[in-house]
N, CA, C and O atoms as a MOPAC input file, in Angstrom:
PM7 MOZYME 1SCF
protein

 N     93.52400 1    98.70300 1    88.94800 1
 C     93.82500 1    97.50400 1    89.69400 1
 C     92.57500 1    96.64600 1    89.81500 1
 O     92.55800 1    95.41600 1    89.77800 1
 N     91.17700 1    97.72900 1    90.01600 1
 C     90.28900 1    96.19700 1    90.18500 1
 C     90.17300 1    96.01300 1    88.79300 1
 O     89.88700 1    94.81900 1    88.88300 1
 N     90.16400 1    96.17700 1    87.83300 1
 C     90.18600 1    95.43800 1    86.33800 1
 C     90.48100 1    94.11200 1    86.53400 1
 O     89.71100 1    93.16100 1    86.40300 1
 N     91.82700 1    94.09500 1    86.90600 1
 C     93.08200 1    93.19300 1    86.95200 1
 C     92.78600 1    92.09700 1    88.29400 1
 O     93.43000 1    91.04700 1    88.29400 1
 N     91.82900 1    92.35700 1    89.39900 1
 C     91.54000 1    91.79300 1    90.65700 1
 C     93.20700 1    92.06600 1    91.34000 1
 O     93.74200 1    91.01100 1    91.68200 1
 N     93.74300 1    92.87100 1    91.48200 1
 C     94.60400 1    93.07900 1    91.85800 1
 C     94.85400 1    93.91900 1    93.15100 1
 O     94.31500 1    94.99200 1    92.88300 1
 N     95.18600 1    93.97900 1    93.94900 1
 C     94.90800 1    94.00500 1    95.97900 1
 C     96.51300 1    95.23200 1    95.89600 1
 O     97.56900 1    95.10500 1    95.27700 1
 N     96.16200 1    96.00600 1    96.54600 1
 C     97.43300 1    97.36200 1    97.26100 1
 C     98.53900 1    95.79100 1    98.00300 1
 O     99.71400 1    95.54700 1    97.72700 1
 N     97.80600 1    95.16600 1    98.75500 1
 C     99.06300 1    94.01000 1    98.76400 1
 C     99.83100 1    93.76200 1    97.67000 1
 O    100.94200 1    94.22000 1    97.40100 1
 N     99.12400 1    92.97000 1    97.03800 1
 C     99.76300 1    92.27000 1    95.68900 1
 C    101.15200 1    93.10800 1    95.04300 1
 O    102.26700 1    92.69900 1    94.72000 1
 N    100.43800 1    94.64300 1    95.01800 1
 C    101.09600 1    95.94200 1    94.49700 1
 C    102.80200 1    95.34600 1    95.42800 1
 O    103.61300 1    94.51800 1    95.01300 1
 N    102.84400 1    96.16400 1    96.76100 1
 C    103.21900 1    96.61600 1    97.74200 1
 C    104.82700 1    94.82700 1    97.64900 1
 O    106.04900 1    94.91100 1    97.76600 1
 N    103.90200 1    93.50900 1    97.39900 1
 C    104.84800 1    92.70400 1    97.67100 1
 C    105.61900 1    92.58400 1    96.35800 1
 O    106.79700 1    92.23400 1    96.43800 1
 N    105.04900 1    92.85400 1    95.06900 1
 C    105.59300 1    92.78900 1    94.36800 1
 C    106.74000 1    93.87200 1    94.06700 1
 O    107.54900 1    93.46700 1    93.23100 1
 N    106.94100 1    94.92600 1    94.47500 1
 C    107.38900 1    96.54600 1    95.01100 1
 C    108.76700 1    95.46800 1    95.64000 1
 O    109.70100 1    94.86500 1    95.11100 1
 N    108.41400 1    95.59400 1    96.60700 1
 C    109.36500 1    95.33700 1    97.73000 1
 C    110.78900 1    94.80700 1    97.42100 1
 O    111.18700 1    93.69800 1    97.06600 1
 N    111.35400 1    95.86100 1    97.65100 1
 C    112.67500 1    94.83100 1    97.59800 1
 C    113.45300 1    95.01800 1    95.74500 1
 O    114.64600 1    94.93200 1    95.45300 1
 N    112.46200 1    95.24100 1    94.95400 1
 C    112.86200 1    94.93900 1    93.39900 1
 C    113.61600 1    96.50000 1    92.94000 1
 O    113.58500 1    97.50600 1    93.64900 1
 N    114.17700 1    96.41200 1    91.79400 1
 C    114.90700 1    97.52000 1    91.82700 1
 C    114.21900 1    97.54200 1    90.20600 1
 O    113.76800 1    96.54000 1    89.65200 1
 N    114.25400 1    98.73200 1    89.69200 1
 C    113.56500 1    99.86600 1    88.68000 1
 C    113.98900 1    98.87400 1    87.13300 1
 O    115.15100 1    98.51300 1    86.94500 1
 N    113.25300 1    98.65600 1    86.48100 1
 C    113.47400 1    98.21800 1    85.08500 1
 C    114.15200 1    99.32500 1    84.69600 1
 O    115.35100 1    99.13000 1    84.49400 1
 N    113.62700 1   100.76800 1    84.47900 1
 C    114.24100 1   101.57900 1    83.52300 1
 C    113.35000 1   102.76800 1    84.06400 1
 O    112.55700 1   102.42300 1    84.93900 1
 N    113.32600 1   104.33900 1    83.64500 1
 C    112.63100 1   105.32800 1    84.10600 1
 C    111.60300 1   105.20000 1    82.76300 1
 O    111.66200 1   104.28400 1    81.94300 1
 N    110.87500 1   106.06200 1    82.73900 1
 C    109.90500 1   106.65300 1    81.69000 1
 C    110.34300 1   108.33200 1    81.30800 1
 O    110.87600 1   109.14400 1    82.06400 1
 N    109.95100 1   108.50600 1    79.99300 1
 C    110.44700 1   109.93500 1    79.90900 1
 C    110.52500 1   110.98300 1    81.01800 1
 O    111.36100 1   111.86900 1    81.20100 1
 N    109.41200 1   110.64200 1    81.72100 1
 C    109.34800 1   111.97400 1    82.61400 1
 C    110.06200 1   111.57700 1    83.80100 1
 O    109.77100 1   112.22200 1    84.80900 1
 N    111.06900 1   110.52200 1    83.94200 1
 C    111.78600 1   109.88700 1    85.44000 1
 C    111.16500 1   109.81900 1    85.81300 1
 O    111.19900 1   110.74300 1    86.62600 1
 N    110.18300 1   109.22200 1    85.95800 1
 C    109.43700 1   108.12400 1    86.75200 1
 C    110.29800 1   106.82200 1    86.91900 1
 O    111.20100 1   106.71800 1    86.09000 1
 N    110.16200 1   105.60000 1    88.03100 1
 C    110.76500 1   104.50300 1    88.14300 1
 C    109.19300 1   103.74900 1    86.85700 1
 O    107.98100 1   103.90600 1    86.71100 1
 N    109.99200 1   103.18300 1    86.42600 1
 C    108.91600 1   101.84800 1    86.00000 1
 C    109.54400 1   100.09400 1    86.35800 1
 O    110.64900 1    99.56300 1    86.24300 1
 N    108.34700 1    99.67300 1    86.77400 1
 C    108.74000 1    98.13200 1    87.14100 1
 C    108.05400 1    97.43700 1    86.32900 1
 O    106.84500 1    97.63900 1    86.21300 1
 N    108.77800 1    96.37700 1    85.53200 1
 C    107.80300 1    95.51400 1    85.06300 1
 C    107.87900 1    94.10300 1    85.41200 1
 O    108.99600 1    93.70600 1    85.74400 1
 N    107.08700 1    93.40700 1    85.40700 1
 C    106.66100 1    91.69100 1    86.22700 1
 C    105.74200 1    91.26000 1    86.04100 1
 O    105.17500 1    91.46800 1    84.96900 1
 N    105.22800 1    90.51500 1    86.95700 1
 C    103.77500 1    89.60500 1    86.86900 1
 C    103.39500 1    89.68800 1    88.14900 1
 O    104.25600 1    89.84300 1    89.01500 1
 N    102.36600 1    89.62100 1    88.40100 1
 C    101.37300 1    90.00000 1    89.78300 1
 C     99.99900 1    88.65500 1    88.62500 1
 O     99.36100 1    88.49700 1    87.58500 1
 N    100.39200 1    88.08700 1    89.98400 1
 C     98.63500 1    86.98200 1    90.00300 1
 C     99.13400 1    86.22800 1    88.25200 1
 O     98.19500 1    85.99400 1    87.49100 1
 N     99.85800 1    86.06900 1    88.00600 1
 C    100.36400 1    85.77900 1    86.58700 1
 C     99.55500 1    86.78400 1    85.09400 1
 O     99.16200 1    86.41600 1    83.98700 1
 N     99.58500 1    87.95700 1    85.68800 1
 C     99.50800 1    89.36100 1    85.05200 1
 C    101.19200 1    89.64100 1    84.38500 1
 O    102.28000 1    89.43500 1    84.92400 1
 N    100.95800 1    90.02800 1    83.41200 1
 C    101.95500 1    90.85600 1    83.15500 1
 C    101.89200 1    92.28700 1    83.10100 1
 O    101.20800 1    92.88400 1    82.26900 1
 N    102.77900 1    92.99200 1    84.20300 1
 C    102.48800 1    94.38800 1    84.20000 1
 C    103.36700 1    95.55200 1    84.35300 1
 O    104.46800 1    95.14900 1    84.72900 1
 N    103.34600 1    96.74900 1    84.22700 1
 C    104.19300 1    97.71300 1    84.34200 1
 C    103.73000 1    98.26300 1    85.07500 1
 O    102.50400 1    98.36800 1    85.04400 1
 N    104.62000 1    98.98900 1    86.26800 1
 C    103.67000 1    99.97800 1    87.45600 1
 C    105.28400 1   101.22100 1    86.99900 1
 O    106.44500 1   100.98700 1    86.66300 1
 N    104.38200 1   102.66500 1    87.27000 1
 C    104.71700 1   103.50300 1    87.28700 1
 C    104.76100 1   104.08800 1    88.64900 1
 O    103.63200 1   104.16600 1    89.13400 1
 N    105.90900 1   104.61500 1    89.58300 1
 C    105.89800 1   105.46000 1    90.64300 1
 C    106.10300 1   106.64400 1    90.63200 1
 O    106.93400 1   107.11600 1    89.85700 1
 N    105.42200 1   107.38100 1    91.45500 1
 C    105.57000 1   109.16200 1    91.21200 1
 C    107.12400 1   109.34300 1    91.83000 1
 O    107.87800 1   108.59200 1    92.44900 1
 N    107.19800 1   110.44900 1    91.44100 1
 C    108.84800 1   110.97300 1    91.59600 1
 C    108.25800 1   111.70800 1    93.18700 1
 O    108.52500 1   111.01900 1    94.17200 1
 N    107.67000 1   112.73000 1    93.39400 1
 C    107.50700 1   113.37200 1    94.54500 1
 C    107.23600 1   112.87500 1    95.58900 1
 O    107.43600 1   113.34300 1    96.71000 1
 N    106.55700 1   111.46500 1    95.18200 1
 C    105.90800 1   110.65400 1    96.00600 1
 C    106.34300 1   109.14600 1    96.14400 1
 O    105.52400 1   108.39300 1    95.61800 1
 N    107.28400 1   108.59400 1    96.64300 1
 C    107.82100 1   107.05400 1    96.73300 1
 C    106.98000 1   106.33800 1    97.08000 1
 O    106.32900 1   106.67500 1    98.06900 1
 N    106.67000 1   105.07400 1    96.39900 1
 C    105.49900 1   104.28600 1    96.65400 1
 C    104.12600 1   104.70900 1    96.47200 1
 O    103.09700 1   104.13800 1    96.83400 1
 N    104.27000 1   105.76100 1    95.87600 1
 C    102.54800 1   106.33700 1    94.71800 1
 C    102.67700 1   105.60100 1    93.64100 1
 O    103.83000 1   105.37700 1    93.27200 1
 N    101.56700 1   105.04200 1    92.86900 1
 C    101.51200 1   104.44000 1    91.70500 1
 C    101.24400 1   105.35000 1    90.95300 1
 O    100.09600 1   105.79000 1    91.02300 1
 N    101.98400 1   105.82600 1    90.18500 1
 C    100.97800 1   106.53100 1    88.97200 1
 C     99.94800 1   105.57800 1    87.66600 1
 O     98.80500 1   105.84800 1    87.29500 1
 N    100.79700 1   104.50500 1    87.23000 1
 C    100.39900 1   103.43600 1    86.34400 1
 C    100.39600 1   102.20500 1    86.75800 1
 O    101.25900 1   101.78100 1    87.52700 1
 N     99.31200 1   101.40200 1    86.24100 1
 C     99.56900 1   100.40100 1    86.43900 1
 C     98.88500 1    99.51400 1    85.14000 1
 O     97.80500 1    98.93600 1    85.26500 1
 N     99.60500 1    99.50100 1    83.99700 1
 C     99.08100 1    98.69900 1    83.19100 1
 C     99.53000 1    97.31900 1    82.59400 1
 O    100.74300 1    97.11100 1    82.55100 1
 N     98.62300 1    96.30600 1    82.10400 1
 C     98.66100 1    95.01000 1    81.47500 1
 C     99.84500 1    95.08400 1    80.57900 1
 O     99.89000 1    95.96400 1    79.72000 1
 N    100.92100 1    94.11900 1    80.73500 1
 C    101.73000 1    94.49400 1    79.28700 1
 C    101.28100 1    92.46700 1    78.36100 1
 O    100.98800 1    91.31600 1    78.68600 1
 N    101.50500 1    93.20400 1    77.31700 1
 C    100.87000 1    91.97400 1    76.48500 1
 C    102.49200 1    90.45100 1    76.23600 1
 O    102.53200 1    89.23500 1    76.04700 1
 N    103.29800 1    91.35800 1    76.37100 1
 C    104.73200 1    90.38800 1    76.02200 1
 C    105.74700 1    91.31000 1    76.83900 1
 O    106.94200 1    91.01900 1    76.89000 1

C-alpha cells in the first residue's frame, strides 16, 4: 500500500458496501476497482474478514 500512497482508509471505503468480483483459487474474495485512480485487486483472507491478503496494481 505505501508503494501505491494508499491509506487503511482508502482500503476500508473502497471495501465497504461492494460485493466480491469473483474468488481466487484458494476462495479468497477478490475485489477489483480503483482507489486514488489506481487500478487494483485486493485479496481478503477467508479466516479473517476484512484482512487483506493482496493488494496489487492491475494494468487493464
Amino acid at each position: 500500500m505505501r508503494k501505491y500512497g494508499i491509506t487503511r482508509e482508502d482500503v476500508a471505503e473502497f471495501l465497504d458496501g461492494r460485493a466480491p468480483n469473483d474468488f481466487d483459487p484458494d476462495g479468497r474474495l477478490r475485489f477489483v476497482g480503483e482507489i486514488q485512480g489506481i487500478r487494483v485487486r485486493i485479496v481478503e483472507a477467508i479466516d479473517r474478514p476484512g484482512y487483506i491478503v493482496t493488494l496489487h496494481e492491475r494494468k487493464s
